[in-house]
N, C-alpha and C positions, 0 to 999 in steps of 0.2 A: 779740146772737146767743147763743140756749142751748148746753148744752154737746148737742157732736154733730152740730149742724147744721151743715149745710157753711157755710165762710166764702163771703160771698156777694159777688160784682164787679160793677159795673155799667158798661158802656162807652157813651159816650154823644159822637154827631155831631150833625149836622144834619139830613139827612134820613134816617138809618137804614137806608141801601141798599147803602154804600161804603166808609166807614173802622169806623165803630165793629161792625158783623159782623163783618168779615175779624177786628176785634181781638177778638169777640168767641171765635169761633169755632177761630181760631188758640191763645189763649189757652186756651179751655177743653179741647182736645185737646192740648196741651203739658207745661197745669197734671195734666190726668188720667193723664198717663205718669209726670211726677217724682209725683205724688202720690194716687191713684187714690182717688178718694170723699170729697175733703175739700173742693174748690170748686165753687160752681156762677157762670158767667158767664155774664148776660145784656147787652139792648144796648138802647138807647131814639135818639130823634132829639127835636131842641129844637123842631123844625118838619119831623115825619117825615111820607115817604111812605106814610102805614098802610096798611098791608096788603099793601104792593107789594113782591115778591121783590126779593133784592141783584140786584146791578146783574151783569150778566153776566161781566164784565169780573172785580169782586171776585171771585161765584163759582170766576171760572178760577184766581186765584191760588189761593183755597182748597183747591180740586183739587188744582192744582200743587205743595201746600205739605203733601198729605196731610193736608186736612182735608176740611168738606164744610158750602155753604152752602144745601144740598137742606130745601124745605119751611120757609126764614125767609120770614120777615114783618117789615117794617118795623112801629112801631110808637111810638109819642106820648108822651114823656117825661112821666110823674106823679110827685106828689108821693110817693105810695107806694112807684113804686120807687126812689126814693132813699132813703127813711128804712128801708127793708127790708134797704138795701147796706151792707154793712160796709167796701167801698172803691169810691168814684165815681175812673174814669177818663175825663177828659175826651180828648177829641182835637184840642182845639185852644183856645187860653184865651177865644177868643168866648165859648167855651160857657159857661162857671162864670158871667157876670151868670144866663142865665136858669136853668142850674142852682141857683142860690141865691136867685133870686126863688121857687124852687117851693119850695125846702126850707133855709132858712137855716141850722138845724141839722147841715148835710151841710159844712159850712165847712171844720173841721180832717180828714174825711176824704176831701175832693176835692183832684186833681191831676191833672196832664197825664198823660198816658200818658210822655210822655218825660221828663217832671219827674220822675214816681217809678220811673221805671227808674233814675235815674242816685243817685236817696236809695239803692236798695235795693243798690246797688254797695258806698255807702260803711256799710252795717250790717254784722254780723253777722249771718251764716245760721244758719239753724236748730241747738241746742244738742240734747245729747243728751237734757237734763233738762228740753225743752218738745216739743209735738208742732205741725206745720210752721204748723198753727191759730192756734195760740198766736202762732208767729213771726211770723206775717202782723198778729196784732193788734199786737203789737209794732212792726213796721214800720209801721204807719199811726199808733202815737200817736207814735213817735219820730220819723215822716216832717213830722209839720208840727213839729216842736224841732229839726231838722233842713233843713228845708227852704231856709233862707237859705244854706247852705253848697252847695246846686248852683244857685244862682240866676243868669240869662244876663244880660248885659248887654243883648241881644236878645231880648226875648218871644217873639218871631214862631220862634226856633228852638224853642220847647216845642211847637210846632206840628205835626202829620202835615196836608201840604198835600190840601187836597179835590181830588179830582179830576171830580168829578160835571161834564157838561157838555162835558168836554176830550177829548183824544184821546189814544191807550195810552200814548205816552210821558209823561201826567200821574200813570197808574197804575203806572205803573213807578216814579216820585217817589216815587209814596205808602208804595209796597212797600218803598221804599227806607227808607222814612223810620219805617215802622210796626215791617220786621221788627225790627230791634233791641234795640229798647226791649221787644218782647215776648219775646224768646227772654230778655233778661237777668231781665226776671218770671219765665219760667220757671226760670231757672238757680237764683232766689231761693227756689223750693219744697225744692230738692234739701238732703237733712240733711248738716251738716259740710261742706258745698262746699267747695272753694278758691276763696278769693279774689283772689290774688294771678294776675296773668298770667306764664305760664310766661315763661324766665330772659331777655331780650334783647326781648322783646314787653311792648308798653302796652294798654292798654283800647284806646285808638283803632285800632289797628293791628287786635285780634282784634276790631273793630266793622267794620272797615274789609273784611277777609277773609271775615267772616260777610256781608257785602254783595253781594261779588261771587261766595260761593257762591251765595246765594239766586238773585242776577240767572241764571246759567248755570244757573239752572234754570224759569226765566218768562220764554219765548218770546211777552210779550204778542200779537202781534200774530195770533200761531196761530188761528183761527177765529173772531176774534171782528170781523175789520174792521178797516178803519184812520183811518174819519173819527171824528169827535166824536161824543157823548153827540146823541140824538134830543133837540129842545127838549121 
């Protein structure tokens, strides 16, 4: 990445309509507040619906979360845009075989989305003597020398569960499961944060909180139906 160019994200599901937008889109309006003009995040699928708008459902959280998934398009993970990204966020560890058959070279900067929210807890944020670019590269070479120190005894938890197919309460999982790890990326732009949870609170607890404000605010079922995904 030259200097100036925004540091570049890639969020990458399955079929490109459901988790990795929301993460996109969430992300790149969160990242643009803590830090305005420094990332640019896009999103692919391993076996996307190209061409085909998010899925309703995502959209609404979008909305709901003050963002906005007007005029995506799904779209078919290349080799290109991995070797363009300066961090691959997978959504779920499926995904890294076929991210790595496309782009072997993407190894040490590919992670979960919730694998490296929980790296970027235990770094140091942004210094006064690097700009938040910097700390982001930082983060991804430190995050795979690091990486073994948030590792699950469970895989399946670095996971945002798919909900494609299922009905709202699968997308309220996901919500569940996506906002976190994105809001703590976000917290990760902010220069000098604290890192430290205020005095009598743990990480879990202000994950925990953060959860249930998000849910009081996604009334999934509001307009969109209550059976399952159309086959």
């Amino acid at each position: 990445m030259s200097e100036g160019s925004p540091f570049r994200i890639l969020t990458v599901c399955t079929g490109n309509i459901c988790r990795s937008p929301l993460a996109e889109r969430l992300l790149q309006s969160g990242l643009d507040e803590a830090a305005p003009g420094v990332f640019a995040v896009t999103s692919a699928g391993v076996r996307a619906l190209a061409g085909q708008p998010a899925h309703p459902r995502s959209a609404e959280l979008a909305a709901r979360l003050g963002s906005s998934l007007e005029a995506f398009e799904a779209r078919q993970l290349t080799q290109r845009h991995l070797e363009e990204a300066a961090l691959v966020l997978i959504l779920a560890e499926e995904h890294r075989g076929p991210v790595l058959a496309l782009a072997p070279s993407v190894l040490k900067r590919t992670f979960t989305l919730r694998e490296f929210a929980r790296i970027v807890e235990i770094l140091p944020g942004p210094s006064t003597r690097e700009t938040v670019a910097d700390a982001w590269r930082r983060y991804v070479v430190d995050g795979e020398r690091v990486r073994h120190q948030v590792r699950l005894d469970d895989p399946s938890l670095n996971d945002v569960a798919d909900p494609f197919g299922l009905d709202a309460s699968a997308y309220e999982r996901m919500a569940e499961e996506l906002i976190p790890p994105v809001s703590a990326l976000i917290r990760a732009a902010l220069p000098r944060r604290r890192r430290r949870a205020p005095s009598g609170e743990s990480r879990a607890s202000l994950r925990e909180a953060e959860r249930r404000q998000f849910a009081e605010r996604l009334p999934l079922n509001a307009g969109t139906g209550s059976g399952a995904d159309e086959p």
